[in-house]
LUMFI-335407 format. One record per residue (C-alpha): x, y, z; residue number from 1. Coordinates in nm, 4 decimals, padded with zeros to 6 digits. Example, Ala and Ser with C-alpha at 12.3 -4.5 7.8 and 13.67 -1.06 7.14 Angstrom:
+----------+----------+----------+-----+
|       px |       py |       pz | seq |
+----------+----------+----------+-----+
|  01.2300 | -00.4500 |  00.7800 |   1 |
|  01.3670 | -00.1060 |  00.7140 |   2 |
+----------+----------+----------+-----+
***
This chain:
+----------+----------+----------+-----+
|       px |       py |       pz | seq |
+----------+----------+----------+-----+
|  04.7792 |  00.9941 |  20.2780 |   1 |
|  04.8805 |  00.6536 |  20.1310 |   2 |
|  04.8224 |  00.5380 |  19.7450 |   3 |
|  04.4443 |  00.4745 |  19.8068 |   4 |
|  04.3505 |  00.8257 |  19.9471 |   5 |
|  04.5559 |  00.9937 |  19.6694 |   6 |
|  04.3722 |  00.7730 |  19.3969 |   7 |
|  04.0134 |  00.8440 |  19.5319 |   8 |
|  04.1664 |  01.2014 |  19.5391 |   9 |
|  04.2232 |  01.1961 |  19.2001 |  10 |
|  03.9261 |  01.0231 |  19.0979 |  11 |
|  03.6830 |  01.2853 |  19.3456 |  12 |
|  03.8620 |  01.5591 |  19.1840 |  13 |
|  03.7915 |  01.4336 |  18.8199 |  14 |
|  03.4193 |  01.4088 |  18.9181 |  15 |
|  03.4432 |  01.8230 |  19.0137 |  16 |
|  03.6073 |  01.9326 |  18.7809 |  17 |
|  03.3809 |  01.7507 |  18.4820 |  18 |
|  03.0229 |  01.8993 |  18.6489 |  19 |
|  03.0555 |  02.1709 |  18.4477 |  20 |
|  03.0870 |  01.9955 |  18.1503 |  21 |
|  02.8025 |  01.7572 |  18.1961 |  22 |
|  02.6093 |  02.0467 |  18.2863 |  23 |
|  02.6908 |  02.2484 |  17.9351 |  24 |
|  02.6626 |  01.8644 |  17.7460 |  25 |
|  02.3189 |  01.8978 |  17.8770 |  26 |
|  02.2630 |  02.2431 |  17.7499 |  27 |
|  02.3894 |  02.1755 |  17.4337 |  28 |
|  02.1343 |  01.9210 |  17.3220 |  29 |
|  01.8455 |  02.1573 |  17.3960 |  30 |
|  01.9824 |  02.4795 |  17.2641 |  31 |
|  01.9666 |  02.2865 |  16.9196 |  32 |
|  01.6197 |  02.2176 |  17.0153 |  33 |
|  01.5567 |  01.8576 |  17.1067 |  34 |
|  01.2809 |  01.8716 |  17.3652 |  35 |
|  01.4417 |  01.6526 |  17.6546 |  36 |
|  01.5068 |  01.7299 |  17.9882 |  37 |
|  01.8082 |  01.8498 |  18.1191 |  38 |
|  01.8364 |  01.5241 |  18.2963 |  39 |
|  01.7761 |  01.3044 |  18.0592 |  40 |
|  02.0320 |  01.4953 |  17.7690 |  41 |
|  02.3231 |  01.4744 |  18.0544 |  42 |
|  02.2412 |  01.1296 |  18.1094 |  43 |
|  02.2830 |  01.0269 |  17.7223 |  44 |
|  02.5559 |  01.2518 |  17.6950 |  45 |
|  02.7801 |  01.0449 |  17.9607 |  46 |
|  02.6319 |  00.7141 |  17.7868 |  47 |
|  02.7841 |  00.8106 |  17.4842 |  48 |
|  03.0777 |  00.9282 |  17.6533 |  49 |
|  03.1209 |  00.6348 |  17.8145 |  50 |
|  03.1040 |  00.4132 |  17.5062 |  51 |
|  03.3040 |  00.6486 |  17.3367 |  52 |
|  03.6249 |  00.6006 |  17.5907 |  53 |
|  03.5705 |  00.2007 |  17.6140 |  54 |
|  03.5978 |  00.2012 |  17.2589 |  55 |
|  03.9324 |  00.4498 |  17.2046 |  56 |
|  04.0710 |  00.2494 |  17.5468 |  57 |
|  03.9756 | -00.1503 |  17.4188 |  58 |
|  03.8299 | -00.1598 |  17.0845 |  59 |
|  04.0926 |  00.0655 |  16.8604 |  60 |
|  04.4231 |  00.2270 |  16.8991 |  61 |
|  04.3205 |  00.5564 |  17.0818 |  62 |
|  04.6467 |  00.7671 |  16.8978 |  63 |
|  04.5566 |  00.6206 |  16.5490 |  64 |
|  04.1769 |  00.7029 |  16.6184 |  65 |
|  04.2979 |  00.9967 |  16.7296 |  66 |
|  04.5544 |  01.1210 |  16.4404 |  67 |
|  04.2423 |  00.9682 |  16.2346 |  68 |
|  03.9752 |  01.2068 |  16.3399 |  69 |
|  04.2346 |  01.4953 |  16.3281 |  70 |
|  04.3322 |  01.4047 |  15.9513 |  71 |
|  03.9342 |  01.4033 |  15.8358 |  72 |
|  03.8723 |  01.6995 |  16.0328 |  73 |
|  04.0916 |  01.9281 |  15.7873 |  74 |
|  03.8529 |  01.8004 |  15.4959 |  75 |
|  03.5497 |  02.0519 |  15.6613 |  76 |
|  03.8026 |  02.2886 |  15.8234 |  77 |
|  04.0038 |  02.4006 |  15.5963 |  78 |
|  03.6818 |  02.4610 |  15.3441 |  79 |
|  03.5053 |  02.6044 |  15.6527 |  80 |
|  03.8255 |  02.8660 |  15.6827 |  81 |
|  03.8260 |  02.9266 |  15.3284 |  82 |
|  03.4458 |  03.0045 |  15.3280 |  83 |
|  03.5284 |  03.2388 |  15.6770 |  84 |
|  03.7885 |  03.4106 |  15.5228 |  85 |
|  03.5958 |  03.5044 |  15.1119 |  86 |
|  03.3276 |  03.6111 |  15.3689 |  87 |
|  03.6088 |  03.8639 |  15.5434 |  88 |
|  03.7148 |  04.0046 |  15.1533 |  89 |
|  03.3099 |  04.0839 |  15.0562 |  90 |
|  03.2112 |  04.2425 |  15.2912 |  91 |
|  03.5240 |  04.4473 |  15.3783 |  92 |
|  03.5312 |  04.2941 |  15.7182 |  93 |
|  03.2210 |  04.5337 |  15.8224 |  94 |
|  03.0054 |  04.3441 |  16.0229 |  95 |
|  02.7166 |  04.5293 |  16.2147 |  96 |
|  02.7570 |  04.3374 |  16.5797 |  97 |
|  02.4515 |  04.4124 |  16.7216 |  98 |
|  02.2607 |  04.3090 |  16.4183 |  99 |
|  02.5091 |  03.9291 |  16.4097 | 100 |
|  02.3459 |  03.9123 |  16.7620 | 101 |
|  02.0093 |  03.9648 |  16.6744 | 102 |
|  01.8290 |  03.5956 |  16.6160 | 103 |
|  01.4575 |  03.7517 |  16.5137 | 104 |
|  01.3530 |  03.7390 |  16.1707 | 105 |
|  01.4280 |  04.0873 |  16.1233 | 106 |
|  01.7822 |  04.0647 |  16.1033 | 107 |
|  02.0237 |  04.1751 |  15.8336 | 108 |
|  02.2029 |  03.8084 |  15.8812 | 109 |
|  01.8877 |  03.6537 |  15.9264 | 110 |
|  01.8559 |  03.5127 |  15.5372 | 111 |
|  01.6056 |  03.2229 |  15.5399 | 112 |
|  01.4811 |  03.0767 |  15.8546 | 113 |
|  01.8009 |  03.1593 |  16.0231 | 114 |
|  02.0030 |  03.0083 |  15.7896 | 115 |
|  02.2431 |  03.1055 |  15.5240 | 116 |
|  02.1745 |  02.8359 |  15.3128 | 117 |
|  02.4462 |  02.9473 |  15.0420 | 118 |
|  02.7223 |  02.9653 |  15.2654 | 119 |
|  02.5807 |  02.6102 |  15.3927 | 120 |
|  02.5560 |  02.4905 |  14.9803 | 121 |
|  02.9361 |  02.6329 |  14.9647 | 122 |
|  03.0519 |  02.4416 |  15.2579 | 123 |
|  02.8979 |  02.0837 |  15.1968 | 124 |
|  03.0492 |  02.2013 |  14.8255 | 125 |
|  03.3765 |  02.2339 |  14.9400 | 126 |
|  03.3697 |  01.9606 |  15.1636 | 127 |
|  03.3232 |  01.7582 |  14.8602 | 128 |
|  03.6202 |  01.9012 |  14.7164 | 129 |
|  03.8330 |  01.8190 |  15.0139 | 130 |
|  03.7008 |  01.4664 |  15.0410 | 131 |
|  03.7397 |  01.3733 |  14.6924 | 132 |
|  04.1104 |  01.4972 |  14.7175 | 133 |
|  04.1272 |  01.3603 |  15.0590 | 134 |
|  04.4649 |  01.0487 |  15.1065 | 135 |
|  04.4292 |  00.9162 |  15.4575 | 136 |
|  04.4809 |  00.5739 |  15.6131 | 137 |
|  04.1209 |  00.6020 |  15.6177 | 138 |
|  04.0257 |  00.7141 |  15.3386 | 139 |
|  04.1568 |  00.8241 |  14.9965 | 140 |
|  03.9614 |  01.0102 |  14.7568 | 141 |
|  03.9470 |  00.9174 |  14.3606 | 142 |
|  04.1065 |  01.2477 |  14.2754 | 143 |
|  04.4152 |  01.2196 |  14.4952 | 144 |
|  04.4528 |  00.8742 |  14.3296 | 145 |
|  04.5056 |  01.0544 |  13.9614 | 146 |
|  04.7997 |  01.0494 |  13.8163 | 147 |
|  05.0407 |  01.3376 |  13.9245 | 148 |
|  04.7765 |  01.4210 |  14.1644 | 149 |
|  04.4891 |  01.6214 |  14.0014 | 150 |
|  04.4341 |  01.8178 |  14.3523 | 151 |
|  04.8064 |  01.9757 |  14.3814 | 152 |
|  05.1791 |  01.8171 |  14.4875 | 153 |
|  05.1133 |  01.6359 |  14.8049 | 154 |
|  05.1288 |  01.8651 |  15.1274 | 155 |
|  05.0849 |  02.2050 |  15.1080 | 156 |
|  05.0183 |  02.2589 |  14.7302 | 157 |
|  04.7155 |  02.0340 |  14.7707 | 158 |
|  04.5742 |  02.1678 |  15.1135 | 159 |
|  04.6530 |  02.5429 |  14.9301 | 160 |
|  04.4592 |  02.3998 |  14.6316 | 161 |
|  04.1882 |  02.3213 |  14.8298 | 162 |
|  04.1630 |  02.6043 |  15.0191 | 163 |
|  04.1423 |  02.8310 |  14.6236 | 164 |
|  03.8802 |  02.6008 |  14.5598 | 165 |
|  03.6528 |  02.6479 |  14.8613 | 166 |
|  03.6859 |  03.0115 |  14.8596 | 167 |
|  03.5778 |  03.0059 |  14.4596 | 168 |
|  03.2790 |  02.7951 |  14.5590 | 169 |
|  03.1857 |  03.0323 |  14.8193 | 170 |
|  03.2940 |  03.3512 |  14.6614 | 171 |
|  03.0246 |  03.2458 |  14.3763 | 172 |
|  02.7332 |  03.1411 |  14.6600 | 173 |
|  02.7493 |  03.3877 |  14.8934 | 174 |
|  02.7843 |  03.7107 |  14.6763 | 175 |
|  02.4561 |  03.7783 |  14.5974 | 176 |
|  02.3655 |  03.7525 |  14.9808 | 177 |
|  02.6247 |  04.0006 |  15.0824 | 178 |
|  02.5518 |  04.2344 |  14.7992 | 179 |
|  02.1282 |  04.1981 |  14.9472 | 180 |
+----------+----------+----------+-----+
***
């Protein structure tokens, strides 16, 4: 097999291997309930795929975009952990499994319309909190600007302070729908 038959080899078994995903990309779409055929949500998944790669490839520098994305990301995650985690401490970590898989109205996590719209209000809350303490290439929050940095020492003092604040936030939000 020369260089030719081991590229197309490559390239056949990058096709195989990624039917699976296209397939779930398609699924995905619909389970959050836009009303398109499974065709058509694969198809504008690959489109944006597509675009996606062209740009990180020719546009931008894929590793800064990269180490970009990953840097923002800790801004929801790390509130999203918190939130996870003041969740774990009130209610004892006693969760009733069948009941988390239940998605009727009746359920005890049910809240309103499916949604626990506290533990949403304390998430976009400390979001906030992370953003405005946020200092990326990208972006650099007012707060992280303050002198002697208002959020914490740079590092892990700040991503710790952030972390106290998010589970505060949520602590106070999501108490009275545990204790319902």
């Amino acid at each position: 097999m020369g260089e030719r038959g081991g590229q197309q080899l490559v390239m056949i078994g990058s096709i195989t291997n990624n039917v699976l995903t296209a397939y779930r990309s398609g699924l995905a779409p619909q389970a959050v309930g836009i009303p398109w055929k499974r065709s058509a949500t694969v198809f504008f998944d690959g489109v944006t795929a597509v675009a996606l790669t062209l740009y990180a490839l020719f546009i931008s520098d894929f590793l800064d975009t990269l180490n970009n994305v990953l840097t923002l990301s800790v801004a929801v995650l790390g509130p999203s952990m918190a939130l996870y985690g003041t969740d774990i401490l009130l209610r004892r970590n006693r969760y009733d499994g069948e009941q988390l898989h239940d998605e009727t109205p009746g359920s005890r996590y049910w809240y309103r319309h499916g949604v626990n719209w506290a533990g949403v209000g304390a998430l976009v809350l400390g979001t906030a909190a992370a953003l405005l303490c946020v200092d990326t290439p990208v972006l650099v929050g007012p707060v992280a600007t303050a002198p002697d940095g208002a959020c914490g020492h740079r590092g892990a003092g700040r991503d710790a302070t952030r972390a106290v604040r998010s589970g505060a936030a949520a602590h106070q939000l999501i108490r009275p729908a545990v204790n319902r």
